[in-house]
N, C-alpha and C positions, 0 to 999 in steps of 0.2 A: 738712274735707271731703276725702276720698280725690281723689287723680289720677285721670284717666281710667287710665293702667297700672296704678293702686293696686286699680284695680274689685274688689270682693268677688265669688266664686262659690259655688253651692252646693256642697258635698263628696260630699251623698249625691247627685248626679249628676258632678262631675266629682272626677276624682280630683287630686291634690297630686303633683306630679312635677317636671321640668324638661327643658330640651331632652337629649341625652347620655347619660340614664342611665336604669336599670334601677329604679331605688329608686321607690318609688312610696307614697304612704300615701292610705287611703281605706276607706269599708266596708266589710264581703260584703253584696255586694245579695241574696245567696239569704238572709240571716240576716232573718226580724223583729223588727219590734217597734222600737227606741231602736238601734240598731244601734254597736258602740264602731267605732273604727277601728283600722286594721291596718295597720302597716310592714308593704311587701310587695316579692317580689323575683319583676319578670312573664316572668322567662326561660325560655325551654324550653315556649313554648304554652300553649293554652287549657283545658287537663286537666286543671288545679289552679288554686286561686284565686291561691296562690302567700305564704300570710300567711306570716310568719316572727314578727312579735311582736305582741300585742293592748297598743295603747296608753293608759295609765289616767294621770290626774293623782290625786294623792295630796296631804295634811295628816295628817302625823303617821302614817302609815303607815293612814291608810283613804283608801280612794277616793273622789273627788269628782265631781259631775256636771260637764260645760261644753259650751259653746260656740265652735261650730267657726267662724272666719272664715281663708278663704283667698284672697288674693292670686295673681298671678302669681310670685311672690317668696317666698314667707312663708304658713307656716301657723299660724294664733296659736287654742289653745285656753285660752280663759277661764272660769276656775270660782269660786268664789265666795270663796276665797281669796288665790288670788294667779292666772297664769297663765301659760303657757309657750308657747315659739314655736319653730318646726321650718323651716330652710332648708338645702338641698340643693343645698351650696356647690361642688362638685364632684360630676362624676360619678359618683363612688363614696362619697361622702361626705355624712353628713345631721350637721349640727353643730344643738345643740336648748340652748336658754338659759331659766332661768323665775327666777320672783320669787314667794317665797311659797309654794311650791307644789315639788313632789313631780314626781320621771315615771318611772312604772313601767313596765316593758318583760316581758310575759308569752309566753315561748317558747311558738310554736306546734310541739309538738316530735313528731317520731315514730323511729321505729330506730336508737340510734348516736348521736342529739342530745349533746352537752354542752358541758360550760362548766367552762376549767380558770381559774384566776387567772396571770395573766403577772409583773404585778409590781405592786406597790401604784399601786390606781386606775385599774387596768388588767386587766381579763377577757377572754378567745376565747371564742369562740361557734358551736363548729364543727354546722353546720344541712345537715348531711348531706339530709335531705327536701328540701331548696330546694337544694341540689349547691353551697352560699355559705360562707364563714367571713364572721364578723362581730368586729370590734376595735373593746372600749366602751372608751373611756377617760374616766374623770373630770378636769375642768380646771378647775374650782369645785365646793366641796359635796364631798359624801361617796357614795360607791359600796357597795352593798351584794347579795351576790349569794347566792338561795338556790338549790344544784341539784344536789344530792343523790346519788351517781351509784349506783348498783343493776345489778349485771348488767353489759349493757354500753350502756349511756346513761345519761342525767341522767332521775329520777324528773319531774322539774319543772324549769326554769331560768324565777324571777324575778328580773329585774334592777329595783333600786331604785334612781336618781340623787335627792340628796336635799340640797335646800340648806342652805348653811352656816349657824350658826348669830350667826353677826353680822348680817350682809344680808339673810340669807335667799334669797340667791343661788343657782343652779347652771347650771353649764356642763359639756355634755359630747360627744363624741363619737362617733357610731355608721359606722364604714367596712367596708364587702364589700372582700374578699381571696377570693382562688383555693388560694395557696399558703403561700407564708411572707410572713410581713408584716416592711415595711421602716418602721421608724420615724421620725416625720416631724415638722416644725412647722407646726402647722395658723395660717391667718388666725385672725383675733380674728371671732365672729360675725358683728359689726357691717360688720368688711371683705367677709368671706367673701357678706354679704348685700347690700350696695349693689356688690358685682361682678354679683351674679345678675338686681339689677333693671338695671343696666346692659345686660347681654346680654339680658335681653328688651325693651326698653327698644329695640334696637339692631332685634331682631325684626320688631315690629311695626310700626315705619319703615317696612319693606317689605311691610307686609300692605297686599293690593291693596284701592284705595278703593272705597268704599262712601256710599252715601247718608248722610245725617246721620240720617236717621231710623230708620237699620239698627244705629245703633252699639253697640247694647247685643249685638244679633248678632256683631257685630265681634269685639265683645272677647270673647265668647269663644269662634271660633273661631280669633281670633290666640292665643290663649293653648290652645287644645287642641292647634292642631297642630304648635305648639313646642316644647308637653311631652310631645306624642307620639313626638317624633325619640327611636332609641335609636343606640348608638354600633355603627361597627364589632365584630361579637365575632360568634366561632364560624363557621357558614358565610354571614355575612353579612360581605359584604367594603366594604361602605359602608353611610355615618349610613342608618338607615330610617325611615321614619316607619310607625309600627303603625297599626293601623286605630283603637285605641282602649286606654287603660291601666283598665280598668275589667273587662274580661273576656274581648272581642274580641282576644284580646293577639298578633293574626297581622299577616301582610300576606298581602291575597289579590289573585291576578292579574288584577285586572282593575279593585281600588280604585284601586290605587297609581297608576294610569294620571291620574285626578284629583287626586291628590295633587299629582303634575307636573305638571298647568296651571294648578292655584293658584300655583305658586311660578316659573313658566317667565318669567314680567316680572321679578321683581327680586330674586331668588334660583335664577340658573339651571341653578349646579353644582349645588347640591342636585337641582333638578327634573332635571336630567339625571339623578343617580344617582337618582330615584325610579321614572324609566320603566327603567332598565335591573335594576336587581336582580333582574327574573326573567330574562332573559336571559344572566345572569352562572351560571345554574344548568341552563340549557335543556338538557334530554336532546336526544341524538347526533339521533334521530327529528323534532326539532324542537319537538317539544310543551315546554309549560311544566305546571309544577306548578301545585296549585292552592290552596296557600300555603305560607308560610314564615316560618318564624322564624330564631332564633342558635342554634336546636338543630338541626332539621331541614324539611323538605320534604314536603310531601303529593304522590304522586304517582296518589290513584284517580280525579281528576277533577283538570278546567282549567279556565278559566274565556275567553270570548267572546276574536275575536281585534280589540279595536279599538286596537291600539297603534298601525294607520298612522293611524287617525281623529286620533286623541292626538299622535303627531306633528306631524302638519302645521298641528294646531292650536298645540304651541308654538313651531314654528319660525314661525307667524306675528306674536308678540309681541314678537320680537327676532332678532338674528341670531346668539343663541348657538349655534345647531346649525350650524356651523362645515362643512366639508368634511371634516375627518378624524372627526368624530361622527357623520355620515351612514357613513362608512367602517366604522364600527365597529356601527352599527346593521342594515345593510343585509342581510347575509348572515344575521344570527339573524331578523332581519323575513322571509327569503326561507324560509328551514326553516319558520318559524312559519305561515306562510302555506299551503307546500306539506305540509305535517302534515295540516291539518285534507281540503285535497284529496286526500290519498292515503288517509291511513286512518279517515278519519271520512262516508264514503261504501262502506256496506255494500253496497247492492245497484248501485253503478257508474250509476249516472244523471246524475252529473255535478254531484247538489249535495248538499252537505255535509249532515251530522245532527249531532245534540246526544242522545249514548248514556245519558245525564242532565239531570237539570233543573240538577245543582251545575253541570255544564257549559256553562248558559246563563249564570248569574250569578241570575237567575229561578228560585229551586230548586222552588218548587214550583207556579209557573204552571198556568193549568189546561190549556194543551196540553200538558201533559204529566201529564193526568190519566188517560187512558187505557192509562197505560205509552211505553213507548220501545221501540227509536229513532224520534224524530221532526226532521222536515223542517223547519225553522221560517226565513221572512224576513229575517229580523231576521241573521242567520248570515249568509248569501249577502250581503247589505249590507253588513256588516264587511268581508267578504272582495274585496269590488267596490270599496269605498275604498283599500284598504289593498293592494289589487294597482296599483289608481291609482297609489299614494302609493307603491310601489319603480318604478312607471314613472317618476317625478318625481325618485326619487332617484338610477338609474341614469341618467337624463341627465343631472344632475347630478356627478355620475363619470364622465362621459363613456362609460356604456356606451349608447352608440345602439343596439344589437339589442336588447340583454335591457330599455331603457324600451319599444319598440316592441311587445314579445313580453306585457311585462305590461300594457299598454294594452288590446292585444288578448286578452289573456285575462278583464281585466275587464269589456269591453264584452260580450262572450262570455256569461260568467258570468250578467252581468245581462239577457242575452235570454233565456238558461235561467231563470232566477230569476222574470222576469215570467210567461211561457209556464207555470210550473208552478206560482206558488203565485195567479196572478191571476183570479180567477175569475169578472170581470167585473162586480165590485162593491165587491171587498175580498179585503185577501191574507186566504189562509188557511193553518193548520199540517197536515201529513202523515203519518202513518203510515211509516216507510222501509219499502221494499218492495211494502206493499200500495197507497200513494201512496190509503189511506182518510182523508178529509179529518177535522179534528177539532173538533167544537164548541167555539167556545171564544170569550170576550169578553177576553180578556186584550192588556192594552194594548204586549204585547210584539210584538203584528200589525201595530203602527202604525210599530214603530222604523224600515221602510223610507224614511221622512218625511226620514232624515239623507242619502238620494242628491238631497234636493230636486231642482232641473231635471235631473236625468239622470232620471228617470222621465217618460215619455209625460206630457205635460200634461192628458188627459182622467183619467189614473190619480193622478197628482200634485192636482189639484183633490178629487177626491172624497174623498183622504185628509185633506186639508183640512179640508173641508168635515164629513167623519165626525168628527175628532178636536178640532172646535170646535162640534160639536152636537150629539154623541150620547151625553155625559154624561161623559165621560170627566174634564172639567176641572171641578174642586168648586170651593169658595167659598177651597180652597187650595192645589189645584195641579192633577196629574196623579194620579188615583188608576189603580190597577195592574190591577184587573181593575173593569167597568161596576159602578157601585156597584146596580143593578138585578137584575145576575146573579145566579142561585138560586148560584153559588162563591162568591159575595162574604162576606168574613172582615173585621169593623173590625180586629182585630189578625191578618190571616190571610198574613202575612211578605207573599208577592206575591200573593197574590189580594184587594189590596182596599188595603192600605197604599200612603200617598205615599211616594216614595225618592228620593233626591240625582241618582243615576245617572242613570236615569230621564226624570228632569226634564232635567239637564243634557243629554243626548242630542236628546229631542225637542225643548226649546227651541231646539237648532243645528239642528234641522231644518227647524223652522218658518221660521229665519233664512233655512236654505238653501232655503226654499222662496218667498222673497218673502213670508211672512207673517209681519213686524215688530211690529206691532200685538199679534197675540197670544201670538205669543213673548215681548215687553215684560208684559204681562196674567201669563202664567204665573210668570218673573219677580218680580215684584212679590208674587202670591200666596205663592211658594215664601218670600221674603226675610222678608214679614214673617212667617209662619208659625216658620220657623228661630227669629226674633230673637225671638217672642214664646214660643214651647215649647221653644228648645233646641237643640241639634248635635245630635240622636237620631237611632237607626239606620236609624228609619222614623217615618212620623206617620197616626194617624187621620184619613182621607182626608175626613171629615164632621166632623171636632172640632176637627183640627188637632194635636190634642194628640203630645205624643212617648211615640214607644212604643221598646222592646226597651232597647238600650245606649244610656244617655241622654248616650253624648260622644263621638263620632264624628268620625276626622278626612274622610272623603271626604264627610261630608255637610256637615262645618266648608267644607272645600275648594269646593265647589259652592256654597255661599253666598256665598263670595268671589266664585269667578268671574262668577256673577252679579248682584253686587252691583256689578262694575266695570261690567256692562256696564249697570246701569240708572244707575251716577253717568255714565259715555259718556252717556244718553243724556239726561241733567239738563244736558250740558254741549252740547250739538248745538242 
């Protein structure tokens, strides 16, 4: 019987990877049908799938079919033959060992591709379309390499590794290089792979507890968001965690904020560097981008401002956010905050808009089906927290004006905020300028639920009251727009799909609201949902089932989080 860290995952939902690195192997989900898999290198964004080689096991130089079982450790495909096993012993390094069996390696090649031989047992693999060198080396078995050069690339580059003929053995190596490669002595497999279950082994020690009955959720969100970390490289100046190695291959400003409270209990440098990495890139203006990778920055859209929310949530797990971390947070929290009031207030009325739906996080909500800019709640609540939260930090620095000034400017904000979007039954969204109200059932009018008691208690009660009875909560969590509405989409991204965010938001509101009871209820639905369909982007809000990228680390991240608090409340 496997270990609990030994657990098997599917492949064609999660991909084969490891904490550190870029190397990744796993399907193309856009391919049908039996789909092979593909050595992949996920650098440089979501524009490409990113293959570099299509991976076949081979007898005798035909291909064989098999079977995929992967580990947190270990990718082993078994074919009817013999079979072979793939561990990505190093960040840059995939070391692959088989018995009986073949592994062919088929260049996915386009302009300038080739493949020169180095020295006996030894080929480059310069993969110009993926901007990588690759160094195969054979260390058992035989190497054989067809690739043909024509013009100026290789017509083709197959790589065959092919076991010896005593054993039927083979060992070899596959490493990403930049430039010139320094020759090295690699561990023996067997070391190289009881180092890698060691470090995740070491991982998920820290992966925040969970019910007993969530475990199979567990594992694999400890194991997604482990394998999601990529390393320092390019304009990323610390470890990142991706949203996902499967397609989603970004970090967008406003996941990673969850990514940091999964990990703010007992991994908190990392969670540190998970809330700051947009920060580390923030335009003069204040604004942040609205993702990034190790190549570049999107800069046409940004995403919600709840990093004070996020904050103050992980400095209450611990005392890592130290005094000189609040130092260093503080002034990109202050631009970030006076960005959205300066330039994201077109006609000057004093409260913010969202010039897109990418700029909510919400892309295509339906208040924002009417067009833009619009006015939406949900904004001015970030903004009323998160002005709280540098009142809390400049006292904390000892600036008593500037805590007193944003105090007052939050309270401020949120008499604006009520006066304009409350309409004496339920917020509503806006039109900027014409302040023409906008139909709309979407469950982003409720996010104000996160000022719990800083909202008037007759207005505080009916949001209550509406968002535990007027359908919003299915048999599995929060669905995104009233599952009754003529927008309602089962797969319709936000108009109708469950999401991590979402949840995790409302459910601290519900908290912050004094309704325990049903924030536990949502909870629970979300958990087992997650642990029974998957770490997926998003879920059929009446099936449950997972939809879009089926391995997500901020929906991994959110099922921790609230997994800790429902074993919290198994222990209460």
């Amino acid at each position: 019987m496997l270990k609990v860290s030994e657990r098997m995952f599917d492949i064609k939902k999660i991909p084969f990877s490891r904490y550190g690195s870029f190397i990744t192997i796993s399907p193309n989900h856009h391919e049908d049908g039996n789909c092979p898999l593909y050595l992949r290198n996920i650098r440089n964004g979501d524009n490409e799938f990113g293959e570099v080689f299509r991976i076949e096991l081979t007898f005798e130089g035909t291909p064989l079919p098999y079977k995929a079982e992967l580990t947190p450790s270990l990718l082993r495909l078994e074919g009817t033959k013999g079979s072979a096993e793939f561990c990505i012993t190093e960040s840059r390094v995939l070391q692959i060992r088989s018995h009986g069996v073949g592994v062919r390696l088929t260049g996915i090649t386009g302009a300038y591709d080739y493949a020169v031989p180095v020295e006996d047992g030894r080929w480059e693999v310069n993969h110009s379309l993926q901007e990588m060198r690759y160094m195969l080396s054979s260390l058992k078995g035989g190497l054989e390499v067809d690739a043909p050069f024509i013009e100026q690339r290789c017509d083709k580059i197959i790589v065959d590794f092919i076991p010896d003929s005593v054993h039927g053995e083979m060992e070899c190596v596959i490493e990403e290089f930049t430039t010139n490669y320094q020759p090295r002595t690699y561990l023996s497999f067997t070391e190289g792979h009881a180092n890698v279950t060691k470090e995740y082994q070491l991982w998920r020690k820290k992966t925040l507890e969970t019910p007993e009955e969530y475990q199979r959720g567990k594992e694999m969100a400890s194991y997604i968001t482990w394998s999601c970390v990529v390393p320092p490289e390019g304009i990323l100046i610390r470890p990142a965690m991706y949203m996902s190695k499967n397609w989603m291959t970004n970090i967008w400003s406003w996941d990673h904020c969850f990514n940091a409270l999964a990990l703010a209990k007992n991994n908190p440098d990392l969670a540190w560097d998970q809330l700051m990495i947009f920060f580390d890139l923030q335009d003069e203006s204040g604004m942040l981008p609205d993702f990034v990778n190790n190549r570049f920055a999107l800069w046409n859209f940004t995403k919600p401002p709840i990093h004070g929310w996020t904050l103050r949530r992980m400095w209450e797990q611990n005392d890592f956010v130290t005094e000189e971390r609040l130092r260093e947070i503080y002034l990109p929290l202050v631009k970030w905050t006076k960005w959205w009031l300066t330039y994201q207030d077109s006609d000057h009325d004093g409260i913010p808009q969202y010039n897109h739906g990418n700029d909510s996080g919400w892309d295509n909500s339906t208040i924002f089906h009417k067009g833009t800019p619009v006015e939406s709640p949900d904004l001015s609540s970030f903004l009323v927290l998160q002005m709280e939260v540098l009142s809390e930090i400049a006292c904390k620095l000892g600036k008593n004006d500037e805590a007193r000034k944003w105090m007052d400017e939050s309270q401020s904000l949120l008499n604006r905020m009520i006066e304009h979007f409350w309409n004496g039954q339920r917020f509503v969204a806006k039109r900027s300028g014409t302040h023409e109200i906008i139909e709309s059932d979407s469950l982003v009018l409720y996010v104000p639920l996160i000022l719990g008691k800083r909202l008037p208690p007759e207005i505080l009660s009916r949001l209550v009251e509406d968002i535990k009875l007027k359908g919003f909560i299915t048999d599995y969590g929060f669905a995104t727009e009233l599952p009754v509405s003529p927008y309602y989409k089962e797969d319709g991204y936000w108009r109708g799909p469950i999401w991590a965010p979402t949840t995790m938001l409302l459910v601290d509101g519900l908290l912050a609201s004094g309704e325990r009871e049903t924030a536990i209820e949502v909870a629970e639905k979300f958990c087992r949902m997650a642990s029974n369909s998957g770490m997926a982007e998003n879920y059929n809000a009446l099936t449950g089932e997972g939809l879009r990228d089926p391995a997500f680390t901020w929906t991994s991240s959110v099922f921790l989080v609230l997994g800790q608090l429902l074993a919290i409340q198994q222990h209460c």
